[in-house]
C-alpha positions in Angstrom: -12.0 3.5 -2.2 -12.2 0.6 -5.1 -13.9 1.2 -8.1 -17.6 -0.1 -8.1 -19.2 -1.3 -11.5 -23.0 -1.9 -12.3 -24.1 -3.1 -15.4 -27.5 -2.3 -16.4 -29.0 -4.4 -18.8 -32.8 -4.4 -20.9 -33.8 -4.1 -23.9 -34.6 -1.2 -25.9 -37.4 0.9 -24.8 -36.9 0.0 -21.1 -34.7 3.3 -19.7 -31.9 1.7 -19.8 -29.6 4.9 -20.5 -32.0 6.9 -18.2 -30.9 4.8 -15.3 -27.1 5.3 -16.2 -28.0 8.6 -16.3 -29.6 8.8 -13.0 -26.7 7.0 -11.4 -24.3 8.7 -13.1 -25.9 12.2 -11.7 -26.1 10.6 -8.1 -22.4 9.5 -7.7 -21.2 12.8 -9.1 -23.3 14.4 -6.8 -21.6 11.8 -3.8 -18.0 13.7 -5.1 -16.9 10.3 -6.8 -15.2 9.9 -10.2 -17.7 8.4 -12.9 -17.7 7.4 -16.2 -20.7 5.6 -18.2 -20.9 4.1 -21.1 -23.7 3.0 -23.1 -23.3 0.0 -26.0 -26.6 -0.1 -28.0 -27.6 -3.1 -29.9 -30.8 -2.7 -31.8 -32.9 -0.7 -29.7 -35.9 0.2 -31.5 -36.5 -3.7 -31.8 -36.3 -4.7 -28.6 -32.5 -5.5 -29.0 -30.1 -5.6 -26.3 -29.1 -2.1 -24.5 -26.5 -2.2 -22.0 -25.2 0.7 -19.4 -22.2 0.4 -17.7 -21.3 2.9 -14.6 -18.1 3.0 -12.8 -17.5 5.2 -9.9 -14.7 5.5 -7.0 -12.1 7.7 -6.1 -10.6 8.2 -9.7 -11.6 6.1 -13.0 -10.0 5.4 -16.2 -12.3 3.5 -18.4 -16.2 3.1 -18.2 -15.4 -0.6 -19.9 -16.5 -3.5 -17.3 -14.6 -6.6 -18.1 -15.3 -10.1 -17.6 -15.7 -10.6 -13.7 -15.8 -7.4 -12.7 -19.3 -6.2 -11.8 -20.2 -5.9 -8.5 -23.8 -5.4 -9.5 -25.9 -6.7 -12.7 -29.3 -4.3 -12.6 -31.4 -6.1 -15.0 -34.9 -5.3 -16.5 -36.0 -8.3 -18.5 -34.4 -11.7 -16.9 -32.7 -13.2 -20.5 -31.2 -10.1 -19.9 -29.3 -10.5 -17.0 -28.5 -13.9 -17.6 -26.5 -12.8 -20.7 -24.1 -10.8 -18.9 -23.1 -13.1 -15.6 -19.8 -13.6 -16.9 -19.0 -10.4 -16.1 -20.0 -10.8 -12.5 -17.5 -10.9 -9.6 -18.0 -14.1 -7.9 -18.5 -11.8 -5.1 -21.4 -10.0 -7.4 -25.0 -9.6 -7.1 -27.9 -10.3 -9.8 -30.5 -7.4 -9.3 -33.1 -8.6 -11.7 -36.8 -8.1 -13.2 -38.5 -11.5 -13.5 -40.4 -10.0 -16.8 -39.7 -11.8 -19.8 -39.5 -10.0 -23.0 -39.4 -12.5 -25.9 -36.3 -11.4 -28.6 -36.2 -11.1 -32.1 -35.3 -15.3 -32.6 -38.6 -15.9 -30.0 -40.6 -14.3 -31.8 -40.3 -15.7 -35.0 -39.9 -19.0 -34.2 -35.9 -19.9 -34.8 -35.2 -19.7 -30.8 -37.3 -20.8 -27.8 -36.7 -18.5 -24.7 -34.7 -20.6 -22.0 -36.9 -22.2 -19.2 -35.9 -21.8 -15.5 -33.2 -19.4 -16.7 -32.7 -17.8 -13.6 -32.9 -20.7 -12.0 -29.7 -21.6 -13.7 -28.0 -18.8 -13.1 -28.1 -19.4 -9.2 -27.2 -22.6 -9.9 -24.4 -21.4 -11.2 -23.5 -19.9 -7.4 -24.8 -16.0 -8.1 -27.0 -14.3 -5.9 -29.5 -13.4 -7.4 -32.4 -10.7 -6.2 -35.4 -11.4 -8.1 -38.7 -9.4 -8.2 -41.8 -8.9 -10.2 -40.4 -5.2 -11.0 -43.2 -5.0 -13.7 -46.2 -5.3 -11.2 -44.4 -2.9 -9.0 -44.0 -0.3 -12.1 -48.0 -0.9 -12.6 -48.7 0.0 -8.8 -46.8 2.8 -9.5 -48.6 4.4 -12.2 -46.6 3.4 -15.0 -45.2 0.4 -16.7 -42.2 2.7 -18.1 -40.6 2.9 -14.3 -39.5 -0.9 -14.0 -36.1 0.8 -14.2 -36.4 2.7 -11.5 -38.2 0.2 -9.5 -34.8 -1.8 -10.1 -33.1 1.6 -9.2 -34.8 1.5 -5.8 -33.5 -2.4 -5.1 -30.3 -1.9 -6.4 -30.4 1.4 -3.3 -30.5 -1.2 -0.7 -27.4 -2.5 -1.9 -25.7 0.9 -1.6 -24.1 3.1 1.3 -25.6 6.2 0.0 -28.7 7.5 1.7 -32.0 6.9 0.1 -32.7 10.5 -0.2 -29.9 11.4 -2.3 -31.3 9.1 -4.9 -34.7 10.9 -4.9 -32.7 14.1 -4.9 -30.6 12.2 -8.4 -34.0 11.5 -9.9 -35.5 15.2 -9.2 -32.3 16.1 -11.0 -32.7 14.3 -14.3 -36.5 13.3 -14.6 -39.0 16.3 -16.0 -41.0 17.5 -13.1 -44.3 15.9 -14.2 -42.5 12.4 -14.1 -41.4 13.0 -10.3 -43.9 12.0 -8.1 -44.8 8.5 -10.0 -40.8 7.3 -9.9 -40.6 8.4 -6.5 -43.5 6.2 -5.7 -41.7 3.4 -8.3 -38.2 3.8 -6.2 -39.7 3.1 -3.1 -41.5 0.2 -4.4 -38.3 -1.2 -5.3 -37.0 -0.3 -2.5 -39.2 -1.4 0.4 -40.1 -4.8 -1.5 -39.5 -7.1 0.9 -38.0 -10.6 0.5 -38.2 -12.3 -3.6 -40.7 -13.3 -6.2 -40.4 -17.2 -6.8 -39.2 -17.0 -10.8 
């Protein structure tokens, strides 16, 4: 099989290397080749954190270049927007409409980019846009927006829905379980998308 690449992308503080983690654990666990890598910007600030997973039948570098993502998973839209060059025009936006104001928004030298996502399907990307935020709060917790994106990024997938819970009962501590299960599905089941 071809290699498959999914960039993750939010900012710090958001689970971003959990959810490389997680995939990373359930494409092992599918027999496939992986490698992940994870480029920090300034995490404890709310900086930029990205997650890159490749997986297929062997793999030689967990680097995703410019147009070769098949998936962006995003957690905060400015986010994803940033990385779309790396897309394949064949590619799919898996986004968070949250916005999360950056350093340069917050004090004052930058205003955050209206109708950004907006753009970016202008652009010709599909783009899969939900409230992943409100979904986290129905879950229990407003730390699982990544694996509410985790659960729509699933539906994209061939693998079954049940080896992703089995991933996350792998790598989550067992008191965490039950709320990202209920997160997951969330994602999952969410039918349709949020205007933006």
């Amino acid at each position: 099989m071809e290699t498959i690449s999914i960039i993750i992308a939010g900012v710090g503080g958001q689970g971003s290397l959990l959810a490389g983690r997680l995939l990373g654990t359930l494409f092992m666990n599918e027999g496939y080749d992986v490698k992940v890598s994870e480029v920090h910007g300034m995490s404890q600030r709310g900086g930029s954190v990205i997650t890159c997973v490749r997986f297929g039948q062997k793999v030689f570098s967990p680097i995703i270049e410019t147009g070769e993502a098949d998936y962006i998973v995003s957690f905060e839209k400015l986010e994803a927007a940033r990385y779309t060059d790396k897309l394949k025009p064949s590619g799919i936006m898996i986004t968070n409409t949250q916005q999360i104001d950056p350093m340069p928004v917050i004090t004052g030298a930058a205003q955050y980019p209206k109708d950004i996502l907006d753009d970016v399907q202008k652009a010709g990307i599909r783009v899969d846009a939900i409230d992943g935020l409100s979904l986290a709060v129905r879950a229990g917790s407003v730390k699982s927006v990544n694996v509410v994106m985790l659960g729509r990024l699933a539906r994209y997938m061939s693998v079954p829905k049940e080896k992703w819970i089995q991933a996350l009962e792998q790598v989550l501590a067992p008191k965490l379980i039950e709320l990202n299960k209920k997160a997951f599905n969330l994602g999952f089941d969410f039918h349709g998308s949020d205007r933006y």
